[in-house]
FINU-947824 format. One record per residue: residue number from 1; residue in one letter; x, y, z of N, C-alpha, C, O in turn. Coordinates in nm, 3 decimals, decimal comma. Example, Ala and Ser with C-alpha at 12.3 -4.5 7.8 and 13.67 -1.06 7.14 Angstrom:
<nodes>
seq=1	type=a	npx=1,319	npy=-0,569	npz=0,780	capx=1,230	capy=-0,450	capz=0,780	cpx=1,320	cpy=-0,330	cpz=0,780	opx=1,424	opy=-0,332	opz=0,846 .
seq=2	type=s	npx=1,285	npy=-0,225	npz=0,708	capx=1,367	capy=-0,106	capz=0,714	cpx=1,290	cpy=0,003	cpz=0,787	opx=1,341	opy=0,114	opz=0,804 .
</nodes>
This chain:
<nodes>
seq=1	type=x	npx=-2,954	npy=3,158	npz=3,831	capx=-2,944	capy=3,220	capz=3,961	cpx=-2,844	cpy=3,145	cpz=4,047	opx=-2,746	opy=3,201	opz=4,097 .
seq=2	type=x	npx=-2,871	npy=3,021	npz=4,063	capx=-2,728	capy=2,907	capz=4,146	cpx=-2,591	cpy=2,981	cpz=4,067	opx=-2,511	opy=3,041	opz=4,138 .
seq=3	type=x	npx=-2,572	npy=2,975	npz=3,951	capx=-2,461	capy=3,025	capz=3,905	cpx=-2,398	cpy=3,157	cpz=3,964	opx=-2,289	opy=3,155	opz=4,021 .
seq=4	type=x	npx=-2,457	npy=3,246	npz=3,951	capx=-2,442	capy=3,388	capz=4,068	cpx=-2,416	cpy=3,404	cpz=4,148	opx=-2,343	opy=3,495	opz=4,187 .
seq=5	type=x	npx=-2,478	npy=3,303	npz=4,220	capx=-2,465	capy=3,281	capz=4,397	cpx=-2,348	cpy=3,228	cpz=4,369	opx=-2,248	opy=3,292	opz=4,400 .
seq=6	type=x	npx=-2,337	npy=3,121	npz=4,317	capx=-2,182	capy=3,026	capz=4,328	cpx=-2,062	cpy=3,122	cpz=4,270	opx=-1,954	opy=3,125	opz=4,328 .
seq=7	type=x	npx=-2,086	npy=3,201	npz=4,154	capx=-1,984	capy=3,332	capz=4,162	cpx=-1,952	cpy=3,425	cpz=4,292	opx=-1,867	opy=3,432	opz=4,380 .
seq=8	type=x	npx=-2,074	npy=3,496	npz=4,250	capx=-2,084	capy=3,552	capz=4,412	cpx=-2,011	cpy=3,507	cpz=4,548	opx=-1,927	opy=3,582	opz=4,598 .
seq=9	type=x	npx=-2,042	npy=3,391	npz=4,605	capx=-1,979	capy=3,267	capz=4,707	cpx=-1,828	cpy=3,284	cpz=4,680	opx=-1,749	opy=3,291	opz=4,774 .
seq=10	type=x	npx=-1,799	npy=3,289	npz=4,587	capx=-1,609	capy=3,239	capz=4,520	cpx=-1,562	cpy=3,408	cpz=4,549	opx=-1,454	opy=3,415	opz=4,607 .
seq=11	type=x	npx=-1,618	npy=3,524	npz=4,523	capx=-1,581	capy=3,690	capz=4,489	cpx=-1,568	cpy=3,687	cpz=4,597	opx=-1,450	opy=3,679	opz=4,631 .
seq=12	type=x	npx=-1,686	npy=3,693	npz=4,728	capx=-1,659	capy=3,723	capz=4,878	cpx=-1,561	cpy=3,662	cpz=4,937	opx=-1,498	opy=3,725	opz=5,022 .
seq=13	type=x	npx=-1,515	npy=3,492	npz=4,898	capx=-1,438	capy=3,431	capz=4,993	cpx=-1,285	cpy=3,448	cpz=4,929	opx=-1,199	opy=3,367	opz=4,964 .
seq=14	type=x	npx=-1,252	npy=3,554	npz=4,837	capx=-1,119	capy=3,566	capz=4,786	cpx=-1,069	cpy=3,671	cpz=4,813	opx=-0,952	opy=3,709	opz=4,803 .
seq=15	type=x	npx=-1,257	npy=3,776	npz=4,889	capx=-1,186	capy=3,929	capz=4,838	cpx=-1,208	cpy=3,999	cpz=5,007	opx=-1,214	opy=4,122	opz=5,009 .
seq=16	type=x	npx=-1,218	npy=3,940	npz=5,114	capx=-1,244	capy=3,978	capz=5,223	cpx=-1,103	cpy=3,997	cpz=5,322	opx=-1,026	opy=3,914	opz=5,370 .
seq=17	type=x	npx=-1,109	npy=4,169	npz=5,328	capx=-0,999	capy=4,216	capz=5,380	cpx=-1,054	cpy=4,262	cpz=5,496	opx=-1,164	opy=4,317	opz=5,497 .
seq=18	type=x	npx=-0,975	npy=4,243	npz=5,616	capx=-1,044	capy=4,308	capz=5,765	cpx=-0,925	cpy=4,409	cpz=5,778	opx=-0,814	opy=4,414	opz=5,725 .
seq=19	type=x	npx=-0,987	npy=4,483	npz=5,862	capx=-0,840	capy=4,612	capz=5,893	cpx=-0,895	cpy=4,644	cpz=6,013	opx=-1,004	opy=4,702	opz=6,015 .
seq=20	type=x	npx=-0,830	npy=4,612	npz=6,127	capx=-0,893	capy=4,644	capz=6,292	cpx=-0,789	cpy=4,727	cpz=6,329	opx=-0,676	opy=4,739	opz=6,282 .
seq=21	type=x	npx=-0,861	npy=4,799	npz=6,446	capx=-0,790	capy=4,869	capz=6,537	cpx=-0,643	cpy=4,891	cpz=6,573	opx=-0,579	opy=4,789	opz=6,550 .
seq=22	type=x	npx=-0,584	npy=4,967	npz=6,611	capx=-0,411	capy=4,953	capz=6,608	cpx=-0,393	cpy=4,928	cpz=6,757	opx=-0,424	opy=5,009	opz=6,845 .
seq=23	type=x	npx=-0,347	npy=4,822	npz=6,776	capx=-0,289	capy=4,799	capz=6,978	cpx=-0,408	cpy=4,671	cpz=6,969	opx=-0,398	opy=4,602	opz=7,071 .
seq=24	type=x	npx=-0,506	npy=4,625	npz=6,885	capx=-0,610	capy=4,571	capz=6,919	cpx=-0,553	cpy=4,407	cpz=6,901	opx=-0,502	opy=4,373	opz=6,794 .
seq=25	type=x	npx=-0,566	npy=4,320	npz=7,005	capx=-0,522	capy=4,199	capz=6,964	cpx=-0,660	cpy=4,083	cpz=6,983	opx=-0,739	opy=4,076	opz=7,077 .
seq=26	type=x	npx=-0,657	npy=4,022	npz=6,892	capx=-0,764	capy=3,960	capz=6,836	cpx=-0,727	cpy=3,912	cpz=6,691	opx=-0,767	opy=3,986	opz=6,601 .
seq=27	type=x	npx=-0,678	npy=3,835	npz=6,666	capx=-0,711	capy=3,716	capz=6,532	cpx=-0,821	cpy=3,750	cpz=6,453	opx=-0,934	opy=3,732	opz=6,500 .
seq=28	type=x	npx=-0,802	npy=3,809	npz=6,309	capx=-0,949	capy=3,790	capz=6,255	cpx=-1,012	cpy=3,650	cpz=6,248	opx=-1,129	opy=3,635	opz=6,213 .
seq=29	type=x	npx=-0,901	npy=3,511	npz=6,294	capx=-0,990	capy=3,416	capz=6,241	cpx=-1,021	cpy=3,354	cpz=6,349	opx=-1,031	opy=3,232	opz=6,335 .
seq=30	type=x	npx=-1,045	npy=3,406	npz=6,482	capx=-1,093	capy=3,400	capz=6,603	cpx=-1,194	cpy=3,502	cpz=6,591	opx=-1,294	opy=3,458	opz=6,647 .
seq=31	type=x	npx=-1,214	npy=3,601	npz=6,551	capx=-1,337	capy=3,670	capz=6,577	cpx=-1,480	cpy=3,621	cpz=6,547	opx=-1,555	opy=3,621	opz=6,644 .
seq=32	type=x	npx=-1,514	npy=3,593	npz=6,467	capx=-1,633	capy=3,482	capz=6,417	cpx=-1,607	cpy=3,336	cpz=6,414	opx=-1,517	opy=3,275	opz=6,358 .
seq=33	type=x	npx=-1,727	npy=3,286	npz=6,501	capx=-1,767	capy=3,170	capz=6,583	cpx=-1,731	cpy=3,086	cpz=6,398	opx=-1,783	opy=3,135	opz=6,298 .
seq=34	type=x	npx=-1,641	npy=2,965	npz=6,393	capx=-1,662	capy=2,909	capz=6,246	cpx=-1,517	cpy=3,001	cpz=6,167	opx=-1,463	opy=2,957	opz=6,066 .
seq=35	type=x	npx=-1,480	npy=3,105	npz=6,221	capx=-1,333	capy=3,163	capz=6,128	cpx=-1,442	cpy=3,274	cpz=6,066	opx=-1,561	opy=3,301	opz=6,084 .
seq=36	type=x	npx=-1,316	npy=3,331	npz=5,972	capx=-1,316	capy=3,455	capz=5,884	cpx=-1,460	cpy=3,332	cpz=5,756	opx=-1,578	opy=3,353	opz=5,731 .
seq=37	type=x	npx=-1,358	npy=3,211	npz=5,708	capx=-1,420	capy=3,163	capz=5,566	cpx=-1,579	cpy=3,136	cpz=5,624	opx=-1,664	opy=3,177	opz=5,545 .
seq=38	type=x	npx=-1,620	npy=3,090	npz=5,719	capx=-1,729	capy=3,083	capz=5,754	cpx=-1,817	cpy=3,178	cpz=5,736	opx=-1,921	opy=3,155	opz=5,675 .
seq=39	type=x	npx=-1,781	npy=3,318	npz=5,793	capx=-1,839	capy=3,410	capz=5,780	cpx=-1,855	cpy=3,505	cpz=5,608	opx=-1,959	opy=3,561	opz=5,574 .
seq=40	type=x	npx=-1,752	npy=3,503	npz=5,540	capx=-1,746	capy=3,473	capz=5,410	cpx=-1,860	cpy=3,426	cpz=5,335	opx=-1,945	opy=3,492	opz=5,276 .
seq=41	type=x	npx=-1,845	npy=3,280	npz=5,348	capx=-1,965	capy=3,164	capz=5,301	cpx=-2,102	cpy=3,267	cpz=5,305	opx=-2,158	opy=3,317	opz=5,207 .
seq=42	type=x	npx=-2,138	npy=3,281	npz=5,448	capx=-2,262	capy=3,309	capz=5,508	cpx=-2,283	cpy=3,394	cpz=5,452	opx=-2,394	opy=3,401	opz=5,399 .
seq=43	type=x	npx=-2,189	npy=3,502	npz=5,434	capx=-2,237	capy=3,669	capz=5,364	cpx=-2,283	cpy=3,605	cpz=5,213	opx=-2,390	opy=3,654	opz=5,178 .
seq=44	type=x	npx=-2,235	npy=3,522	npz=5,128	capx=-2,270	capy=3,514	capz=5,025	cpx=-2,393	cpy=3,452	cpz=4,964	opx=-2,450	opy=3,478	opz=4,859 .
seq=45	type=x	npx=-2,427	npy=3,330	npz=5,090	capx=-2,595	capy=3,283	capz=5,083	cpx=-2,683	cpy=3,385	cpz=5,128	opx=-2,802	opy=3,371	opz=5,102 .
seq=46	type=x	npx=-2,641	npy=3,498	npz=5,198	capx=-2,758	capy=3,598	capz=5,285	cpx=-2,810	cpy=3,719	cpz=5,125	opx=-2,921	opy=3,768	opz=5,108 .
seq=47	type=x	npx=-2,686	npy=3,736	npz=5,032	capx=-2,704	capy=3,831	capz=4,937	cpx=-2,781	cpy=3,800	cpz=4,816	opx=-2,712	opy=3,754	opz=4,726 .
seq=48	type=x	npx=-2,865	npy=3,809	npz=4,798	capx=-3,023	capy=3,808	capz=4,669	cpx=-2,933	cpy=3,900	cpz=4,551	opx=-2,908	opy=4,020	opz=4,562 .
seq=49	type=x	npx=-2,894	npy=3,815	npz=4,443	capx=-2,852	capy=3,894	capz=4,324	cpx=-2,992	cpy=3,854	cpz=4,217	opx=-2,994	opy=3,909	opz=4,107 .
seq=50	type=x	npx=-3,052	npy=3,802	npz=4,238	capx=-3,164	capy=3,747	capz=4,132	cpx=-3,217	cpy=3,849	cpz=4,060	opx=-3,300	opy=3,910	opz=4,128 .
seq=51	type=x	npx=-3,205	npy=3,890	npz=3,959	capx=-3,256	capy=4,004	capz=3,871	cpx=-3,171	cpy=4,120	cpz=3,845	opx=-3,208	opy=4,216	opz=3,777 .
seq=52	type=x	npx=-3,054	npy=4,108	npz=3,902	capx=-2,956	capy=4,155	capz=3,836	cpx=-2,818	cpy=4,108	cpz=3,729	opx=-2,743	opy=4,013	opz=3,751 .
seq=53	type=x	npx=-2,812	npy=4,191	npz=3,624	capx=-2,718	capy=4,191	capz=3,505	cpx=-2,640	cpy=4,270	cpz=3,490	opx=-2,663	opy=4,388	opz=3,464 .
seq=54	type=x	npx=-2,527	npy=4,216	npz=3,504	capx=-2,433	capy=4,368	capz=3,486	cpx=-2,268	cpy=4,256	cpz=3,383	opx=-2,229	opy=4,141	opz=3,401 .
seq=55	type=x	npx=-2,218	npy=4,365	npz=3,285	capx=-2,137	capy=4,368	capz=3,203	cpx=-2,036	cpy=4,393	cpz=3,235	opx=-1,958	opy=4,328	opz=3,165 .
seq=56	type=x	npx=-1,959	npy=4,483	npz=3,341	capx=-1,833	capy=4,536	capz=3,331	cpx=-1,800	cpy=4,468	cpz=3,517	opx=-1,894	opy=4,473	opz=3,597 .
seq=57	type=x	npx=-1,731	npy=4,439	npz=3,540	capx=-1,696	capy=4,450	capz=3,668	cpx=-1,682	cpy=4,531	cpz=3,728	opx=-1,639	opy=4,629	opz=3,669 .
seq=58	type=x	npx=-1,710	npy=4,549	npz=3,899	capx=-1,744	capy=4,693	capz=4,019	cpx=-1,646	cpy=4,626	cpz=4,106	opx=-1,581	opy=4,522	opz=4,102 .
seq=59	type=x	npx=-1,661	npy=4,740	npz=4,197	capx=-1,620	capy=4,711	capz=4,352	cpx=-1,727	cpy=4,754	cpz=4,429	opx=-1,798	opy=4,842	opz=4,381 .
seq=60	type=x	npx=-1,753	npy=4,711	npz=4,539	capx=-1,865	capy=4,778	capz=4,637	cpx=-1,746	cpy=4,732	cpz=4,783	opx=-1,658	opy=4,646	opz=4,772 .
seq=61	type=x	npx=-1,772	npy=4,810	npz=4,905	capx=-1,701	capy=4,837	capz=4,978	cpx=-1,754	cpy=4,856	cpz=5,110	opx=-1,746	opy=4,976	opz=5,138 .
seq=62	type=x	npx=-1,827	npy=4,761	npz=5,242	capx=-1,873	capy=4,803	capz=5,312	cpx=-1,785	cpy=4,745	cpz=5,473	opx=-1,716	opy=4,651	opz=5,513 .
seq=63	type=x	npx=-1,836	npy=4,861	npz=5,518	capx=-1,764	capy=4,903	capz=5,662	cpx=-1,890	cpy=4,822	cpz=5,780	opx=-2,010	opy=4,820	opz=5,755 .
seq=64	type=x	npx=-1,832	npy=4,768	npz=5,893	capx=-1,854	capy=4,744	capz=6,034	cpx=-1,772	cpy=4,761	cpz=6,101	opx=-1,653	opy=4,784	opz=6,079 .
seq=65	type=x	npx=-1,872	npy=4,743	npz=6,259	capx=-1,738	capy=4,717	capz=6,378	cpx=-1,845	cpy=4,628	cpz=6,423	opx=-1,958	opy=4,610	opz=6,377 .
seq=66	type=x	npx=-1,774	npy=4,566	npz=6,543	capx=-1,785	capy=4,447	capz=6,610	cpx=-1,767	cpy=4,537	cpz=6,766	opx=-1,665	opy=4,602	opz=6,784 .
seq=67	type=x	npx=-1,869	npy=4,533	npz=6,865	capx=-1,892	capy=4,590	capz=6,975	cpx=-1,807	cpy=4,512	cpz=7,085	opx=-1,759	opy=4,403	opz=7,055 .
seq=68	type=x	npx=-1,788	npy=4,562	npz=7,205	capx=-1,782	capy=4,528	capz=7,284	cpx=-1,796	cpy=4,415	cpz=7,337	opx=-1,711	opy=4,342	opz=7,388 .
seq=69	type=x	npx=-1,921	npy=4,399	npz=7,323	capx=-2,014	capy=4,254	capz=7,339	cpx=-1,988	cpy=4,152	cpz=7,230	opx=-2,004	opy=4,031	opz=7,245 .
seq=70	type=x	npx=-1,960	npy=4,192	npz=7,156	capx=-1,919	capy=4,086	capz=6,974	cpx=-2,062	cpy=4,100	cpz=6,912	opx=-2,118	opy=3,995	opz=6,878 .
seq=71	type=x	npx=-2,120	npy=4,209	npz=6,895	capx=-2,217	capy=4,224	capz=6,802	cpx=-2,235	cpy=4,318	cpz=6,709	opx=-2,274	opy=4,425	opz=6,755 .
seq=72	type=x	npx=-2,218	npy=4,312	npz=6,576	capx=-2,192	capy=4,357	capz=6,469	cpx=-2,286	cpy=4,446	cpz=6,463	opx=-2,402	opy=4,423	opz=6,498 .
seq=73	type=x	npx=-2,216	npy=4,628	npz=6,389	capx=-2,295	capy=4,727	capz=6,461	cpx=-2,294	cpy=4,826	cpz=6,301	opx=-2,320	opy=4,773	opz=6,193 .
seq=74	type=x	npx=-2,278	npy=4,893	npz=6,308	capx=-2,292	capy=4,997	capz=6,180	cpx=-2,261	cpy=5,005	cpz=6,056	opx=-2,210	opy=5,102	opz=6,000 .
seq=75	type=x	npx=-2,287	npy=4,921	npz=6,017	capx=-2,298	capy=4,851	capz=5,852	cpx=-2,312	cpy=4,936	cpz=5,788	opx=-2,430	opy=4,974	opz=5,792 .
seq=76	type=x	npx=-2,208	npy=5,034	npz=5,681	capx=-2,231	capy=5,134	capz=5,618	cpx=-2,190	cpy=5,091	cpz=5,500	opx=-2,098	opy=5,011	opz=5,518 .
seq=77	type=x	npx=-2,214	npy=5,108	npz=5,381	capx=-2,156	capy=5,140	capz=5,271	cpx=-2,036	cpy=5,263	cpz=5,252	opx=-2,047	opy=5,381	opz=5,285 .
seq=78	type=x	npx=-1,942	npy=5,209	npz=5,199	capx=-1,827	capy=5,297	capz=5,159	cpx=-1,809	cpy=5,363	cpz=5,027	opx=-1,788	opy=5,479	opz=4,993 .
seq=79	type=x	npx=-1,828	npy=5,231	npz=4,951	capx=-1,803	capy=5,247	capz=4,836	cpx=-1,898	cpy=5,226	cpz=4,759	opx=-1,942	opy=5,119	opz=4,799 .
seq=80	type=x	npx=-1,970	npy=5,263	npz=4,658	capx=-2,153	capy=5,223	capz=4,600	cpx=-2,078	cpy=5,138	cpz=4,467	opx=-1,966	opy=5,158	opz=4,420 .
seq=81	type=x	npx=-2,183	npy=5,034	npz=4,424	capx=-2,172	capy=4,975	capz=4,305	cpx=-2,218	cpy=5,093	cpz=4,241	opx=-2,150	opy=5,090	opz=4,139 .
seq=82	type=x	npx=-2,295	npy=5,207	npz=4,231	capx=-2,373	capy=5,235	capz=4,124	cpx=-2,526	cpy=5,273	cpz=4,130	opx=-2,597	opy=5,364	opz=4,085 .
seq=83	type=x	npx=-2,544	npy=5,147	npz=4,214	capx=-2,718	capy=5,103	capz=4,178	cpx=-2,712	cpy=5,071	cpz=4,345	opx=-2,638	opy=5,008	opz=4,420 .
seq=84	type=x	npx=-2,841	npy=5,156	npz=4,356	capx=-2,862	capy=5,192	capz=4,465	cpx=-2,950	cpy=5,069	cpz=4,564	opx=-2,940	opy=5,055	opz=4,686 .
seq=85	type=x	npx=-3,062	npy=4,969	npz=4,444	capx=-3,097	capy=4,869	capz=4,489	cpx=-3,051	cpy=4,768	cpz=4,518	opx=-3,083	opy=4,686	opz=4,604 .
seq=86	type=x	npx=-2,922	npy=4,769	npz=4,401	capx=-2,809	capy=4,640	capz=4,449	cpx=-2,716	cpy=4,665	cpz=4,559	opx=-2,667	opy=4,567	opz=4,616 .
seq=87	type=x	npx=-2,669	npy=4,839	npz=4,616	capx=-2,640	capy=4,816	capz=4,738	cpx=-2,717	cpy=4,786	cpz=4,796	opx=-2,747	opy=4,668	opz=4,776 .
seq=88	type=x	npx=-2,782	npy=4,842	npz=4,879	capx=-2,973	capy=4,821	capz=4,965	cpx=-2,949	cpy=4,607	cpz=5,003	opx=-2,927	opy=4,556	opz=5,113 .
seq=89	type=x	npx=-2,967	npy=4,529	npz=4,863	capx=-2,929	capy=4,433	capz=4,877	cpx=-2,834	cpy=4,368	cpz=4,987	opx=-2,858	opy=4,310	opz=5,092 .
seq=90	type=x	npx=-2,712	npy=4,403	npz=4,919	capx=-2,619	capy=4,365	capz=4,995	cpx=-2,593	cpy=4,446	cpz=5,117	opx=-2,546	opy=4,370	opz=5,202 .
seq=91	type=x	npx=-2,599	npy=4,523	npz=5,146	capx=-2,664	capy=4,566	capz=5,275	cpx=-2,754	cpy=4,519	cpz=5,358	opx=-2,721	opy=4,503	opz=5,476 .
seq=92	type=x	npx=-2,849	npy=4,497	npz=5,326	capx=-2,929	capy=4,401	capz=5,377	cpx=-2,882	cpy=4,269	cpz=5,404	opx=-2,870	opy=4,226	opz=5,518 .
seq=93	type=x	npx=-2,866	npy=4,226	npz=5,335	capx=-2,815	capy=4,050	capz=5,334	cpx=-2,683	cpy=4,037	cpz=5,486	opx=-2,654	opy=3,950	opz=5,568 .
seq=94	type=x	npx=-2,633	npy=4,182	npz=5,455	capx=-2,504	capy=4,141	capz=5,584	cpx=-2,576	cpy=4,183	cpz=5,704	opx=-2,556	opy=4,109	opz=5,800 .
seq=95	type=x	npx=-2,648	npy=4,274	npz=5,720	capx=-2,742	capy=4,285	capz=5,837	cpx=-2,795	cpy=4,176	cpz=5,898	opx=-2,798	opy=4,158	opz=6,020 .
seq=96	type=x	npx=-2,852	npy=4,079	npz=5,783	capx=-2,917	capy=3,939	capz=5,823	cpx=-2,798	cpy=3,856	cpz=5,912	opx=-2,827	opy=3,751	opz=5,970 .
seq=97	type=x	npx=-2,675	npy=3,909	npz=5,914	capx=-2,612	capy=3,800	capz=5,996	cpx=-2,581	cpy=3,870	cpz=6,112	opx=-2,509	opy=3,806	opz=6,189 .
seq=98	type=x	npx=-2,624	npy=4,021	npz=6,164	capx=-2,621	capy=4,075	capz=6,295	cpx=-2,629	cpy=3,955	cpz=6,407	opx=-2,555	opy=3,962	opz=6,505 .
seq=99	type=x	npx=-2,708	npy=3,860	npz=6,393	capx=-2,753	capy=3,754	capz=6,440	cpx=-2,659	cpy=3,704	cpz=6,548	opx=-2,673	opy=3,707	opz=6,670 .
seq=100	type=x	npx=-2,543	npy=3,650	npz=6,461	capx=-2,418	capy=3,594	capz=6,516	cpx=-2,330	cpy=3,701	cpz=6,605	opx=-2,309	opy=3,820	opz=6,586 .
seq=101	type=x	npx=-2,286	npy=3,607	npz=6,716	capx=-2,207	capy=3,697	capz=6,782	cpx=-2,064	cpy=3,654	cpz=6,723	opx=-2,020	opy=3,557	opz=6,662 .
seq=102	type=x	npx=-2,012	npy=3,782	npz=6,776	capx=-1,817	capy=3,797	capz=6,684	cpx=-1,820	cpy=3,766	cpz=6,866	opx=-1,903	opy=3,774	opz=6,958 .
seq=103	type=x	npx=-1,636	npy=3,716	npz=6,843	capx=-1,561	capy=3,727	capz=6,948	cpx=-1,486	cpy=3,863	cpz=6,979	opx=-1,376	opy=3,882	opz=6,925 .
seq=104	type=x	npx=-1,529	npy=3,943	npz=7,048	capx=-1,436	capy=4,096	capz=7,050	cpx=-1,327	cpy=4,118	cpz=7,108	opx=-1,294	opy=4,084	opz=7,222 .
seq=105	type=x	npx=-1,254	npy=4,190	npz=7,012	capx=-1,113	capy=4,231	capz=7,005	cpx=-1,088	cpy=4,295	cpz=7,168	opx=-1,160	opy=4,360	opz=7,243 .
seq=106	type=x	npx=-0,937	npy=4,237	npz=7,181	capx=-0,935	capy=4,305	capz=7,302	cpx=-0,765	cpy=4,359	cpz=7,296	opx=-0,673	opy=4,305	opz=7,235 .
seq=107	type=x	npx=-0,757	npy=4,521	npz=7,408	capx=-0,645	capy=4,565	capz=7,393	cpx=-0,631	cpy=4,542	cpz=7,565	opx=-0,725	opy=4,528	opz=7,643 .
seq=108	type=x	npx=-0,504	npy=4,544	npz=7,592	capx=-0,501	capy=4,515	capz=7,696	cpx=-0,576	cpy=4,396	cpz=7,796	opx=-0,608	opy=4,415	opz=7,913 .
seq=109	type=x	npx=-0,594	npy=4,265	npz=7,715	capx=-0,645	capy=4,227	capz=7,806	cpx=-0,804	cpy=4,248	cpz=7,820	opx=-0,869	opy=4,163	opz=7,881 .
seq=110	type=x	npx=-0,866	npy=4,359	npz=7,766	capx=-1,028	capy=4,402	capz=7,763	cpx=-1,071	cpy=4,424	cpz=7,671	opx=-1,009	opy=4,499	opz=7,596 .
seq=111	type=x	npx=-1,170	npy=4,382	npz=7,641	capx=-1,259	capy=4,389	capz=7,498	cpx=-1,323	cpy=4,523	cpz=7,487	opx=-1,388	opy=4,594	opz=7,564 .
seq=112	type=x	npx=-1,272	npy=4,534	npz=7,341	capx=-1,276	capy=4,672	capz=7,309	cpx=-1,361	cpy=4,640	cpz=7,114	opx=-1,362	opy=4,535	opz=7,049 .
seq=113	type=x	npx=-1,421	npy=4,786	npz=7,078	capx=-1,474	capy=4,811	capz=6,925	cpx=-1,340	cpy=4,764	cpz=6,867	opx=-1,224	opy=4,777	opz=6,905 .
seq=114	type=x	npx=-1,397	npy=4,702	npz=6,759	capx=-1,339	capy=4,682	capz=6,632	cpx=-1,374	cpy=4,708	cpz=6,494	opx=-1,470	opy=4,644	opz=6,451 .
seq=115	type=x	npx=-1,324	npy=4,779	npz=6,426	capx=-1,370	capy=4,803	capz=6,263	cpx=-1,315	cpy=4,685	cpz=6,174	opx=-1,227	opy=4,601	opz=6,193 .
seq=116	type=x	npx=-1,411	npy=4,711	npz=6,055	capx=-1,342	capy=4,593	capz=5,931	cpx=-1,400	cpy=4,648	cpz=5,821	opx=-1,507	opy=4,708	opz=5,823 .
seq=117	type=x	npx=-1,306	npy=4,621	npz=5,688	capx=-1,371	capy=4,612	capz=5,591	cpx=-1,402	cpy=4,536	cpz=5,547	opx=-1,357	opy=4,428	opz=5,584 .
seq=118	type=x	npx=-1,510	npy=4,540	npz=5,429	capx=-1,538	capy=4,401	capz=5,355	cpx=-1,511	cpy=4,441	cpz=5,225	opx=-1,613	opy=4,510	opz=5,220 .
seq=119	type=x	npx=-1,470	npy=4,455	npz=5,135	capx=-1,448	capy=4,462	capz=5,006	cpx=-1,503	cpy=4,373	cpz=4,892	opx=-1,431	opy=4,275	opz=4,870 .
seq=120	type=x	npx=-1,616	npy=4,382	npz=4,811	capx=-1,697	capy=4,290	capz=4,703	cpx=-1,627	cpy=4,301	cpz=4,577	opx=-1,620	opy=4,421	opz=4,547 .
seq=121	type=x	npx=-1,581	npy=4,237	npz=4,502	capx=-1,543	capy=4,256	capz=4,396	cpx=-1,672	cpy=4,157	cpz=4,305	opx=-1,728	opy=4,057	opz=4,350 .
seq=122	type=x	npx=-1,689	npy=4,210	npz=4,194	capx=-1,801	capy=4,160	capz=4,137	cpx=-1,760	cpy=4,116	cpz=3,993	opx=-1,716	opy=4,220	opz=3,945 .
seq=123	type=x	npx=-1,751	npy=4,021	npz=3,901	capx=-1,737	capy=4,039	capz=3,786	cpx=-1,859	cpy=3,948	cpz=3,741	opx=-1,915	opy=3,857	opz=3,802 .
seq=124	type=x	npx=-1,894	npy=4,027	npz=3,557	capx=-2,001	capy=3,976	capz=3,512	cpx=-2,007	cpy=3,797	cpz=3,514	opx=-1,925	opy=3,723	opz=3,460 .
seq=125	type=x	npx=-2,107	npy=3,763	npz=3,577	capx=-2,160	capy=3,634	capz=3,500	cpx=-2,085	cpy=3,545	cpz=3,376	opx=-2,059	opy=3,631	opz=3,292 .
seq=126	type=x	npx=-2,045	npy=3,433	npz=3,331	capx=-2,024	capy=3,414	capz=3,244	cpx=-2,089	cpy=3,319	cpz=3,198	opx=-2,071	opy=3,283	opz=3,081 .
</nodes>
């Protein structure tokens, strides 16, 4: 299970692409208190892979924005692994860091929504 996580840990912090707003100025590595890798890290201790096995490598693909206020808001899935419990998972696990406030993007001078992706790339265990 440490092994997973420590895969896991290495997939999120290589494969995390943000794509914000157009006119929106804000640094992704000013938006979370700690940088982008911080937040990275965190997503990958919050995600429970324990009892899952998988052979071929996926992508899974999930969407937020970051409010007004800097609080992380509609956590959707984009893209499905497949398996509906292992999204659910990781879904969950990024919810668990609603917690933290983001620093919010601002246009003009005023803080405004921001979107991002997160992109998982997964490959089997070795």
């Amino acid at each position: 299970m440490t092994m997973i996580r420590m895969l896991f840990a290495l997939l999120v912090i290589f494969s995390l692409k943000l794509s914000g707003q157009e006119a929106v100025q804000n640094s992704s590595k000013e938006a979370m208190p700690g940088g982008m890798n911080s937040f990275r890290a965190e997503v990958a201790k919050q995600i429970d892979l324990s009892g899952f096995v998988w052979t071929q490598p996926f992508k899974l693909v999930v969407n937020f924005s970051v409010s007004k206020e800097g609080k992380m808001e509609n956590i959707k899935l984009q893209e499905s692994s497949g398996n509906d419990e292992f999204d659910q998972r990781i879904i969950d696990g990024i919810k668990r860091m609603r917690k933290k406030k983001w620093t919010p993007a601002k246009r003009y001078g005023e803080p405004v929504e921001s979107f991002y992706t997160l992109p998982l790339n997964f490959n089997p265990p070795k």
